[in-house]
C-alpha positions in Angstrom: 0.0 0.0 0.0 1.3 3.2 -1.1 0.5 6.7 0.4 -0.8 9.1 -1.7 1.0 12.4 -1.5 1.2 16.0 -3.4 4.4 17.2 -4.4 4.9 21.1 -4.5 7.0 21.9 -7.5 6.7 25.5 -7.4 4.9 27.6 -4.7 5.5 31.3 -6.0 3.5 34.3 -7.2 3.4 34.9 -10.8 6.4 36.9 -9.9 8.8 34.1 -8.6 11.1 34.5 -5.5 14.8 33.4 -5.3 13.2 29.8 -4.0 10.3 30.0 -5.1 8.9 29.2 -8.9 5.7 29.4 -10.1 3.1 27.6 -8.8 2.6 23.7 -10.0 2.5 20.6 -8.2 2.1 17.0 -8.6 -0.3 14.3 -7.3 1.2 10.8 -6.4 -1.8 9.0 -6.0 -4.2 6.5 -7.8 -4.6 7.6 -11.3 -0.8 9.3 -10.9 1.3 10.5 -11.1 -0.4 13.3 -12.6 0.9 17.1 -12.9 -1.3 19.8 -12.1 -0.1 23.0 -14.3 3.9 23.0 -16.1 5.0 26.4 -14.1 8.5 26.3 -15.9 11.4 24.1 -14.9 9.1 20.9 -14.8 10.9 18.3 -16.1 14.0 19.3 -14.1 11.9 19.6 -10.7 10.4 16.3 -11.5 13.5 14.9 -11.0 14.5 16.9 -8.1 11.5 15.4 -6.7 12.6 12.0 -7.3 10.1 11.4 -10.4 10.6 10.1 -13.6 8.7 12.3 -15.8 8.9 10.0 -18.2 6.2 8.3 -16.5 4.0 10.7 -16.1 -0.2 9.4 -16.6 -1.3 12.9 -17.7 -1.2 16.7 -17.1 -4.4 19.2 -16.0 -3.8 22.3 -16.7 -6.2 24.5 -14.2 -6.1 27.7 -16.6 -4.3 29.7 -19.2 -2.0 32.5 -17.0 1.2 32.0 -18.3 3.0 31.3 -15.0 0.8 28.0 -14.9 1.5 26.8 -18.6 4.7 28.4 -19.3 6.7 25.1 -19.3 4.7 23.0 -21.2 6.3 23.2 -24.2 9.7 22.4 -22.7 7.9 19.9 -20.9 7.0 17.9 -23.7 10.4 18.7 -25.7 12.5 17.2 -22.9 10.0 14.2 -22.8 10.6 13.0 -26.3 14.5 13.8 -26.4 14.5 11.2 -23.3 12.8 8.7 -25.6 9.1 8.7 -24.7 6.9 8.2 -27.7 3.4 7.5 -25.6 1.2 10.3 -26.1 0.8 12.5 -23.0 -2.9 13.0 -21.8 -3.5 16.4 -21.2 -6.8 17.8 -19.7 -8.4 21.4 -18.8 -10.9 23.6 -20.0 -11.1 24.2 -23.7 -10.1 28.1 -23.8 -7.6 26.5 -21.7 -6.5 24.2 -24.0 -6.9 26.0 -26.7 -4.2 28.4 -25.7 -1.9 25.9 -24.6 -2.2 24.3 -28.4 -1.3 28.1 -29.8 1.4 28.3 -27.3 3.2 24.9 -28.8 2.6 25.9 -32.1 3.9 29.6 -31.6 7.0 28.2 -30.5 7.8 26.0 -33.4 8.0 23.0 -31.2 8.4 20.4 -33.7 10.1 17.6 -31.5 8.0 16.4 -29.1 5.8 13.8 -26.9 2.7 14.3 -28.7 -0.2 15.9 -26.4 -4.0 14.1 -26.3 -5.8 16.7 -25.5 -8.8 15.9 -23.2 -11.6 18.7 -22.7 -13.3 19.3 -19.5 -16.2 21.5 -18.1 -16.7 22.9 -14.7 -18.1 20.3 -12.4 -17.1 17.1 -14.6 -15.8 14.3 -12.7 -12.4 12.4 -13.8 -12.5 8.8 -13.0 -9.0 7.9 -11.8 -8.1 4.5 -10.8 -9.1 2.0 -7.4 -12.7 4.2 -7.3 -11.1 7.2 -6.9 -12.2 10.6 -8.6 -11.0 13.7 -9.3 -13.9 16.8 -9.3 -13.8 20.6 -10.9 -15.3 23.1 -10.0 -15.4 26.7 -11.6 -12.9 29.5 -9.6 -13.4 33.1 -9.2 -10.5 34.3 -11.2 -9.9 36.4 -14.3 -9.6 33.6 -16.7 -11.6 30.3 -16.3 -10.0 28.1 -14.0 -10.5 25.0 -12.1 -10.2 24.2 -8.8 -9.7 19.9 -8.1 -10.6 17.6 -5.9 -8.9 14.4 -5.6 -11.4 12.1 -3.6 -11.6 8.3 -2.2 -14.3 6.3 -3.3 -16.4 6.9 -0.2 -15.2 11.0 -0.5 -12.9 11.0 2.7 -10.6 11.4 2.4 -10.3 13.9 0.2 -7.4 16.6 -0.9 -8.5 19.8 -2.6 -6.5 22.5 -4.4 -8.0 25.8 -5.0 -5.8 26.9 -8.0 -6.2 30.9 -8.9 -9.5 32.4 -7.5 -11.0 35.0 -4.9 -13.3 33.4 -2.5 -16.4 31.8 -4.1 -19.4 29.4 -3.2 -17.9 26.5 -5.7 -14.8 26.5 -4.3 -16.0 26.6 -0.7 -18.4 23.9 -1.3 -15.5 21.5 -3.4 -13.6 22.0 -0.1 -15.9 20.3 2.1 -14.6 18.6 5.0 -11.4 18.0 3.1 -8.5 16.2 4.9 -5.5 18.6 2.9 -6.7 21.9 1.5 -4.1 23.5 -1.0 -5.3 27.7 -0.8 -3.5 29.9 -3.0 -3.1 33.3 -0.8 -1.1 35.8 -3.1 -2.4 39.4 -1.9 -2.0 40.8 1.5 -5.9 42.2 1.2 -8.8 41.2 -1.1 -8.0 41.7 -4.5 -10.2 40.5 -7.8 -9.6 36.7 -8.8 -7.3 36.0 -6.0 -7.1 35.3 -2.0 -5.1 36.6 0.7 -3.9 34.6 4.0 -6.9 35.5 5.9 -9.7 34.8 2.9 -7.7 31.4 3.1 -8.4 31.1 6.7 -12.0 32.0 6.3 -12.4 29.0 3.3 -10.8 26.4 5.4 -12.5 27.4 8.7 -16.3 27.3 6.9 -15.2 24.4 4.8 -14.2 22.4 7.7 -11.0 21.3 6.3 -8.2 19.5 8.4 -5.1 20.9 7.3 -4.3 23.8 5.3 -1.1 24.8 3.0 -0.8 27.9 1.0 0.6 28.5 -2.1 0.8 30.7 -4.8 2.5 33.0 -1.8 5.4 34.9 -1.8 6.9 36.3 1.7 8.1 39.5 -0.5 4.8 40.1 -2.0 2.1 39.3 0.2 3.2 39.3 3.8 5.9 37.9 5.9 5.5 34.5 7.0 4.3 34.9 10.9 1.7 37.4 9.4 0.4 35.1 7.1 0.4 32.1 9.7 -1.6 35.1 12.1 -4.1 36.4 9.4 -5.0 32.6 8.8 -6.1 32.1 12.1 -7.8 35.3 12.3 -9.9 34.3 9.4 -11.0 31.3 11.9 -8.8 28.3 10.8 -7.3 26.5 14.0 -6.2 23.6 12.6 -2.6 22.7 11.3 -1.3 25.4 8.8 1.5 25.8 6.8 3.4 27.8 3.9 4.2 25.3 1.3 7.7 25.4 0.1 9.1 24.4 -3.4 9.7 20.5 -3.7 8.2 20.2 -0.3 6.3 16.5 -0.2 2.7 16.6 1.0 1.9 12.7 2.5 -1.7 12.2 3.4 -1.5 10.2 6.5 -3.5 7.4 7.2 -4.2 7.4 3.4 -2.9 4.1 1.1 -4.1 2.5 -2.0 
């Protein structure tokens, strides 16, 4: 039995810190590994990680920003100059994909892993493998975007990732009583089709999730790290919180499959 676990490839702002890329991550878990954005640097923090990207099952692309599909391309070149022919799976909303395609194609990419692309709509459900599911749901952000839920058969437990969004009812209710809650938290105040530390808080607190991590944070651009820690537990979230950290491993405990 293996325990499924979320690796943090990049937990940075759209403007990156010295150690901190832009924001992607992995899931290790039935149906995995699958990686959730390309943020730039992917292949190579794949194998920092200690995975073969090689042997990667697919890639979801939660939206079009360029900080969350800027490394696709290299992605995909590095693939196929390592040998693999297998067509990548590669699944997200259709102006998502649709951008990622024009990206590729823009850059002349003419050697590499071919992409299946697999469109999905807000609130479709991926099967992945053992029962277990992944769910979308629509964001509050300034693109469409997807926020994921990666679920046991029985729905606990459950891990959810926000991806880019402001506080919404969709989100909130994909976060139910989830056991890990991944919250972006990029602005030190509310701001349009994102979250700050506190709004964080305040999701994880009504949601009644377990644990929370933020990402998409930077310490330089939002708020030091003991403020962010504070305005999350004035938003009402008690339980164990964190500021996820590039390559940082995410285990599940009490999880296997």
């Amino acid at each position: 039995m293996n325990q499924p676990r979320l690796i943090l490839l990049g937990t940075g702002t759209g403007l990156p810190d010295f150690d901190r890329g832009h924001t992607h991550m992995l899931w290790d878990g039935p149906g995995g590994p699958l990686l959730i954005d390309a943020g730039g640097s992917t292949y190579e923090r794949l194998l920092r990680a200690g995975i073969d990207p090689q042997n990667l099952a697919g890639l979801i692309l939660t939206h079009s920003h360029c900080d969350h599909l800027n490394g696709l391309p290299a992605l995909i070149f590095s693939m196929r100059l390592a040998g693999r022919e297998l067509p990548l799976s590669i699944y997200g909303l259709e102006s998502t994909l649709s951008i990622a395609r024009a990206t590729i194609d823009a850059m002349q990419v003419e050697y590499y892993t071919p992409p299946v692309w697999h469109p999905l709509e807000a609130g479709d459900t991926l099967p992945l493998a053992g029962g277990w599911q992944l769910r979308t749901a629509l964001t509050a952000h300034s693109r469409p975007c997807l926020a994921l839920r990666f679920e046991a058969p029985t729905g606990d437990p459950a891990l959810v990732y926000s991806a880019d969004t402001e506080p919404c009812p969709a989100v909130q209710a994909l976060a139910q009583a989830a056991n890990l809650l991944v919250h972006e938290a990029t602005t030190a105040d509310r701001f349009t089709g994102h979250s700050s530390p506190l709004q964080a808080g305040q999701v994880a607190a009504e949601a009644g999730a377990k644990r929370l991590v933020l990402v998409h944070y930077s310490p330089r651009w939002t708020m030091s790290e003991d403020r962010a820690l504070a305005a999350v537990r004035a938003g009402g979230f008690h339980g164990p919180a964190e500021i996820g950290r590039d390559g940082q491993v995410v285990a599940i405990d009490g999880w296997g499959y």
